[in-house]
LOMITI-244736 format. One record per residue (C-alpha): x, y, z. Coordinates in Angstrom, 3 decimals. Layout:
<pts>
{pt {X,Y,Z}}
...
</pts>
This chain:
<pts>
{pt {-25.844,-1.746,31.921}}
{pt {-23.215,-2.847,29.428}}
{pt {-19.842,-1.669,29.560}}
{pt {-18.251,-0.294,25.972}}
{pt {-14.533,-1.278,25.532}}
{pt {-12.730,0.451,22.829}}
{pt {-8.953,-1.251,21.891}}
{pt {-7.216,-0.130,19.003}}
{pt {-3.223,-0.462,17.675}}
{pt {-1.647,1.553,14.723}}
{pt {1.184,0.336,13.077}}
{pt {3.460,2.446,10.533}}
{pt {6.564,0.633,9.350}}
{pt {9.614,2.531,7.015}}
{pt {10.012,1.339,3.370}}
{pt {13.001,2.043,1.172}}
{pt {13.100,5.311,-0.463}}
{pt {11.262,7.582,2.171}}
{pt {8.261,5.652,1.715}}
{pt {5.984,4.041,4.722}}
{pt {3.220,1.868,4.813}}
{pt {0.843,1.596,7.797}}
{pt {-2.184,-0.194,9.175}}
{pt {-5.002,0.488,12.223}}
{pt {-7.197,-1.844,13.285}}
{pt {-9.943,-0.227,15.961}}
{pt {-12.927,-2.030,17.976}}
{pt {-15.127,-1.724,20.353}}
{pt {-17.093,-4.453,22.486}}
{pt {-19.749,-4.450,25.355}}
{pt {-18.964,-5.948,28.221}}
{pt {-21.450,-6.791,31.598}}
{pt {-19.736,-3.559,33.402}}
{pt {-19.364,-5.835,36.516}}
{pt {-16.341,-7.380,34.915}}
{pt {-14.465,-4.163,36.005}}
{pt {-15.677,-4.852,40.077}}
{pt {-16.231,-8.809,40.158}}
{pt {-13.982,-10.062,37.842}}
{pt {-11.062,-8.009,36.988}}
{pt {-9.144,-10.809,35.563}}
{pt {-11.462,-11.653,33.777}}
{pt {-11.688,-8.146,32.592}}
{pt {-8.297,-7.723,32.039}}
{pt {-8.297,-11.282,30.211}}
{pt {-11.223,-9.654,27.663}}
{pt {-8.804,-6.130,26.865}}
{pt {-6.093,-8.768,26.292}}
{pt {-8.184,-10.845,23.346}}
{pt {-9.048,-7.534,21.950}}
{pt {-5.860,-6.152,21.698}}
{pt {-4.474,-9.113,20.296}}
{pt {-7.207,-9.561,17.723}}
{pt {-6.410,-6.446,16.750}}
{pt {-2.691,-6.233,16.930}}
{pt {-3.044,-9.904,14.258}}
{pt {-5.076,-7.855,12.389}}
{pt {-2.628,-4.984,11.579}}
{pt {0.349,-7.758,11.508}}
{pt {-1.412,-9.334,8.833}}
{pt {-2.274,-6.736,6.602}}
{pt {1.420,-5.378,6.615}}
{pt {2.302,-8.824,5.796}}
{pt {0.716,-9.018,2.908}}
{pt {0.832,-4.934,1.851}}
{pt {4.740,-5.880,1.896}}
{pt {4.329,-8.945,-0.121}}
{pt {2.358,-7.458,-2.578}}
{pt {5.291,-4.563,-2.947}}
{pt {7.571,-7.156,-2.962}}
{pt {5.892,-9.288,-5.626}}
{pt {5.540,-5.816,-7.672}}
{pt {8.896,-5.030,-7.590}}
{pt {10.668,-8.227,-8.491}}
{pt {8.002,-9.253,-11.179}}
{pt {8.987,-7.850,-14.617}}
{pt {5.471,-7.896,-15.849}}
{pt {4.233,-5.457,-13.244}}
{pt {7.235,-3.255,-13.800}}
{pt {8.428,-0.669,-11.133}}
{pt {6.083,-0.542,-8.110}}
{pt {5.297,3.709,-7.235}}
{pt {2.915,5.326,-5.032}}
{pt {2.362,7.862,-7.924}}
{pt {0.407,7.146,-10.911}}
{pt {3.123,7.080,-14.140}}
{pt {1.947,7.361,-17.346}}
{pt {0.699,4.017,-18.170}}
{pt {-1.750,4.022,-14.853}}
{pt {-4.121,5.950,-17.250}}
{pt {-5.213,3.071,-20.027}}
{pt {-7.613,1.064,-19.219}}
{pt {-6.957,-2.672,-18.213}}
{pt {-6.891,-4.934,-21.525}}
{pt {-9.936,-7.170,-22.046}}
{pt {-6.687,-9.861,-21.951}}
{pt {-5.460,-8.883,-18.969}}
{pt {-9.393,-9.441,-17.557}}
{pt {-9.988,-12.020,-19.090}}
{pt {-6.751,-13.951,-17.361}}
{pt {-7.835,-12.609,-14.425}}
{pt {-11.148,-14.224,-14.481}}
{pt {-9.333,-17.562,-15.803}}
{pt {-6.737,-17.092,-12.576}}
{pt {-9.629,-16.423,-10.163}}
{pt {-11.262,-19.887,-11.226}}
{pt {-8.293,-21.526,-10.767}}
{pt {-7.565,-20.476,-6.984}}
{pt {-9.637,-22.390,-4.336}}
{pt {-11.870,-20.185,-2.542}}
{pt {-11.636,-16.988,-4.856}}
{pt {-14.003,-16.702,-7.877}}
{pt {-14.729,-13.395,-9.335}}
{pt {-17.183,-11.848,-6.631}}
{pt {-13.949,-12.192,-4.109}}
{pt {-11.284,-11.028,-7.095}}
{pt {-13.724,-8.127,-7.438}}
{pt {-13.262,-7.535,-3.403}}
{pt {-9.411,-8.029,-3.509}}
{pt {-9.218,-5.398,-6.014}}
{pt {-10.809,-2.593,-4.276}}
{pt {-9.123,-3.554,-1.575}}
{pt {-5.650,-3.180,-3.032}}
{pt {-6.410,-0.682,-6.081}}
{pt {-9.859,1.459,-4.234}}
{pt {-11.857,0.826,-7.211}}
{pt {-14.345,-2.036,-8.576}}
{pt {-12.189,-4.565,-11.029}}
{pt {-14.235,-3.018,-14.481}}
{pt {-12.157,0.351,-13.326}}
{pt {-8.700,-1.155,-13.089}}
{pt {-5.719,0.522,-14.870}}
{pt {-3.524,-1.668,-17.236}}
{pt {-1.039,-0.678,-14.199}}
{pt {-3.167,-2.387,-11.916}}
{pt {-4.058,-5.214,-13.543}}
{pt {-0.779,-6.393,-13.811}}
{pt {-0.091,-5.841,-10.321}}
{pt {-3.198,-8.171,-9.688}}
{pt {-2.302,-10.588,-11.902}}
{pt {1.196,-10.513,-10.176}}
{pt {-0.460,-11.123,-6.429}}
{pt {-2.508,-13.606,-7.778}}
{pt {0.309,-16.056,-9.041}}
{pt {1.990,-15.476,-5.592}}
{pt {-1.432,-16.982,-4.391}}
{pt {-1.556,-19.657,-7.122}}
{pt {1.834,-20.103,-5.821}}
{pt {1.438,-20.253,-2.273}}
{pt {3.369,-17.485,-1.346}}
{pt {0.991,-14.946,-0.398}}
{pt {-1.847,-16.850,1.566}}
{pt {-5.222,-16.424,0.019}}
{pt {-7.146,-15.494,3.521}}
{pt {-5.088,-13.094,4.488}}
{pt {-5.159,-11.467,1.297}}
{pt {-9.225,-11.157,0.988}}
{pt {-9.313,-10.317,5.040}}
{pt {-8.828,-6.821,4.660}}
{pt {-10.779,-6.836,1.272}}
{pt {-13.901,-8.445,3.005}}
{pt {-13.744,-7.668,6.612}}
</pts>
């Protein structure tokens, strides 16, 4: 009869200006339940790799979440980075701005629009055809820190495709 091993680690970290940003990563596994009686350290060993699975999970996802503030708030293009919507977050993304995005997207190994699509529901919670003009700068901001190197591609599209 299998064993079921749940492991999970929240993270929340402070941001300037009262802000926080957080992640949670939760799983759960079957194990042979004789682990527990024949094999503890071996047991033990298996609640180890889960945790730490897990705990690289979170660790990567406030990685990037912090890079991708970052990248907002010292690019000019995107403007000021706010958890609010202002008063440009309600026009519609230009057929410009989607059109570089498209061009960026073929130029990044590995992306391509079915993955930019991905990326920005991941960071925006809507398809790319629904992206503000807001957003679309911010996207077009993360993806030069990809084209650039600076914000690494996989760990960027592993919370957007996981």
């Amino acid at each position: 009869m299998p064993l079921k091993l749940n492991v999970g680690i929240s993270k929340k970290v402070g941001l300037p200006g009262y802000s926080s940003l957080g992640a949670s990563c939760h799983v759960e596994v079957e194990l042979d339940q004789s682990l527990v009686f024949d094999d503890p350290e071996g047991f033990q060993e298996r609640v180890k790799k889960a945790y730490n699975a897990c705990s690289r999970a979170v660790t990567n996802e406030l990685t990037l979440q912090r890079q991708v503030r970052t990248t907002l708030v010292d690019n000019d293009e995107a403007g000021p980075a706010t958890s609010s919507n202002d008063q440009h977050d309600g026009y519609r993304a230009s057929q410009k701005q989607m059109d570089y995005l498209t061009q960026m997207a073929g130029q990044i190994r590995g992306l391509g629009s079915r993955k930019l699509d991905h990326l920005a529901e991941h960071m925006f919670g809507k398809p790319l055809a629904d992206l503000s003009n807001l957003n679309a700068s911010s996207l077009i901001a993360v993806l030069k820190e990809i084209k650039q190197g600076k914000i690494d591609l996989a760990t960027a599209l592993n919370g957007a495709t996981a």
